[in-house]
Structure formats: C-alpha cells, structure tokens
C-alpha positions as CSV (number, residue, x, y, z in Angstrom):
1,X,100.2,85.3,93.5
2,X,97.7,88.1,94.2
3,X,98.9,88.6,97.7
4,X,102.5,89.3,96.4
5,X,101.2,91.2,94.0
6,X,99.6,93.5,96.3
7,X,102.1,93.3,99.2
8,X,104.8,94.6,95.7
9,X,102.1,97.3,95.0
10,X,102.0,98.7,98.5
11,X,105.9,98.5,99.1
12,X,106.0,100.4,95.9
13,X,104.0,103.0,96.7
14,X,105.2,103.3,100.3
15,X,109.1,104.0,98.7
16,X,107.6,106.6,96.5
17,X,106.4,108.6,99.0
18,X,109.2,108.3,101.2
19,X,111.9,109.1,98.1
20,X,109.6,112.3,97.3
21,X,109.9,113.1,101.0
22,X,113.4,112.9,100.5
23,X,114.4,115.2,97.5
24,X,115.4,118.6,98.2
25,X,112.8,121.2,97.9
26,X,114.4,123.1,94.8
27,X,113.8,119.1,93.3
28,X,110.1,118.7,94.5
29,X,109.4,122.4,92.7
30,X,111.0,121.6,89.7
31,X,108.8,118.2,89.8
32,X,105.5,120.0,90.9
33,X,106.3,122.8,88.3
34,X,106.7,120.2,85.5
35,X,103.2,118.3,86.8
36,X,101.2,122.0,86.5
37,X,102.5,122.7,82.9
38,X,101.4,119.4,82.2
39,X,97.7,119.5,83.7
40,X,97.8,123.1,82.0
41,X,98.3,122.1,78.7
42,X,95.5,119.2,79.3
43,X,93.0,121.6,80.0
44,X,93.8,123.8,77.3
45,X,93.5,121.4,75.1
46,X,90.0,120.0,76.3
47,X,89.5,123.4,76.1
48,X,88.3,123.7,79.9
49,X,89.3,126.8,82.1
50,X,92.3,126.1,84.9
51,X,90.7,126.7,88.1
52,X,94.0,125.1,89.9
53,X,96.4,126.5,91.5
54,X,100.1,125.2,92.0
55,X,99.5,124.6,95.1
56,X,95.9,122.9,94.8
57,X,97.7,121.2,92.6
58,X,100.8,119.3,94.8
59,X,98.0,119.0,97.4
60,X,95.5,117.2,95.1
61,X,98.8,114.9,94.1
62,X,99.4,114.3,97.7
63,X,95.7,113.1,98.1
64,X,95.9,111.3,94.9
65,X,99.1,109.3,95.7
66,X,98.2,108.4,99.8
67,X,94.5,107.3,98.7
68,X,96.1,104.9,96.2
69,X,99.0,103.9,99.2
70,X,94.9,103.5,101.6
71,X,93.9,101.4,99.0
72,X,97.2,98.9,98.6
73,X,98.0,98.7,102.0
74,X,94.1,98.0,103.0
75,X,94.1,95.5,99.8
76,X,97.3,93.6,101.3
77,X,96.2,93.1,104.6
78,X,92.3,92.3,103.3
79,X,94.0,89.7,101.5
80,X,96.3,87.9,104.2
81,X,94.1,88.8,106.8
82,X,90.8,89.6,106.4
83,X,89.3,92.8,107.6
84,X,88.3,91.4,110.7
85,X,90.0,93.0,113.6
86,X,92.5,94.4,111.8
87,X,91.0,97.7,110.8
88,X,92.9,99.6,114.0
89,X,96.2,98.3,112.1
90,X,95.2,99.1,109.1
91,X,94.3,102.3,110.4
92,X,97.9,102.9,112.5
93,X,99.7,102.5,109.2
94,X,97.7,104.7,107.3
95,X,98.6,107.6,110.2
96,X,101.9,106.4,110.5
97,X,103.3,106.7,106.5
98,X,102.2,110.5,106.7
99,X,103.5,111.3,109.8
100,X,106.6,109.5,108.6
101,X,106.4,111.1,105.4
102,X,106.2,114.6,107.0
103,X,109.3,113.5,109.3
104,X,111.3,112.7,106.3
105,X,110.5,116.1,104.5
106,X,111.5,118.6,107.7
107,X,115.0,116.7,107.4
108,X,115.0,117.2,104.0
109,X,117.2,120.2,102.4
110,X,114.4,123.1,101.7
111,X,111.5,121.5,102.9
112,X,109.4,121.3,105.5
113,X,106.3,119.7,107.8
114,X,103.0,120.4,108.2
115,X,100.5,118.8,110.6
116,X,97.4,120.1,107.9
117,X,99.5,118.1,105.5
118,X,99.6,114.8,107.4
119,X,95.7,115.4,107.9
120,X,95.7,115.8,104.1
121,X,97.3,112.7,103.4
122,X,95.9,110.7,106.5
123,X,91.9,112.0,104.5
124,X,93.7,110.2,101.0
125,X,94.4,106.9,103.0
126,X,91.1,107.1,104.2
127,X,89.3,108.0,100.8
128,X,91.6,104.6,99.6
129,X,90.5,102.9,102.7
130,X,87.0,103.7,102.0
131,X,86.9,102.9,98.1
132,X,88.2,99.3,98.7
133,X,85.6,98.9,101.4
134,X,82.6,100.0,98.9
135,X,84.2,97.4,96.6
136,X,84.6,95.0,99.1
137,X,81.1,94.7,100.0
138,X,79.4,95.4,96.5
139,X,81.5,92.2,95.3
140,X,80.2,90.6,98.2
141,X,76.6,91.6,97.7
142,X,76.6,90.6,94.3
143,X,78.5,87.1,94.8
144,X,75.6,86.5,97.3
145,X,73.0,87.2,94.7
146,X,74.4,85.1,92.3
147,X,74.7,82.4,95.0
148,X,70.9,82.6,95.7
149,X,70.1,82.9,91.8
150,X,72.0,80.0,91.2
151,X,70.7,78.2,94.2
152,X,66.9,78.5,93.0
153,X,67.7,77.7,89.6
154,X,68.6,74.5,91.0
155,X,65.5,74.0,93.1
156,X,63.5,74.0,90.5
C-alpha cells in the first residue's frame, strides 16, 4: 500500500510539472501573478516586509515543486528497491524530468528554455534527494538505538 501510495505521489507530481510546462506563457503569468498577490498579502498580513521579487518568486516555486518531485521519486524507488545501487537512476531521473520539463516549455506557445533553469530544478531534486536521505538514516539511527535499548533491557 505505501509503495503505491508513493509510486501515485510521484506520478502526480511528475504530470504537474509537465502540464505547467505545457500552458502557454500568457497562462503561466497569469498563474505566477496570482501566486505573488497571494504571498504579498501573507506577508502583509504577518506584517513582514516583501523582499521577493516575481521572479524569485516562480524560481523559489520551481525549487519548491522539483525538491518535493526529489523526494517522491527517491521515496518510490527507496521503497521497491532500496537505495543500494540505484542512486545513478535515481539520479538520471531527477536530470531527466528538468531537462524534459524545459523541452516541453520551448515548444510551448510563449515560453521558453533555460539551461540555469534546469540547474535550478536539477539543485530542488537534489535538496528532495537529500532531505529523504537525512530521514532515511536518522530513522535508521534511532531504530538501531531502540534495538540496543531494548536488547539490554532484556539482558538484564
């Protein structure tokens, strides 16, 4: 169930990205225009200064949304296989979605590609990568402490 789950997850996310890759670029402004009125009006209201940008903005959303694609698709294949010997495909697909991603927006009506922006969204998959990794081994770390804990408890 779990694996599913994740395998859903990482689909999900993967079609995401591609159908923002896809919309027309008057689309994507309207959209990125919409998510900076919105952050505005949350900093107003904490009462915090804006130091963003629109365009920091759409680039901290593209970081944002390929870490969280890192993390599934490093989750999904953690959980089928392991991590062992399958980081270099783990790490193919996390170059390949952004270079696909880019692909799909140069096609795209009103948009365009970047190489900076596939090295932007190849360092989220990374960050993603990296934050399921940290996770990975403190749950590890800690299930072997409890192990030993347990273990001497019984010893004596």
């Amino acid at each position: 169930m779990k694996k599913r789950l994740l395998l859903t997850a990482t689909v999900a996310i993967t079609a995401f990205i591609f159908i923002h890759s896809l919309m027309p670029g008057d689309e994507s402004q309207q959209e990125s225009d919409s998510v900076f009125i919105l952050f505005e009006q949350i900093m107003k209201f904490l009462h915090l200064p804006n130091l963003f940008n629109e365009g920091s903005i759409r680039k901290l959303a593209h970081f944002i949304e390929f870490s969280v694609f890192g993390f599934f698709l490093s989750s999904t294949v953690h959980a089928y296989c392991g991590f062992k010997n399958q980081i270099f495909k783990i790490l193919f697909f996390l170059l390949a979605v952004p270079v696909i991603d880019e692909t799909l927006q140069y096609f795209s009506d009103g948009r365009s590609s970047a190489v900076k922006d596939v090295l932007l969204d190849f360092s989220g998959c990374l960050f993603g990568l990296s934050i399921l990794f940290l996770i990975t081994v403190i749950v590890s770390k800690s299930t072997k402490m409890q192990r030993t804990v347990s273990n001497n408890a019984v010893k004596k």
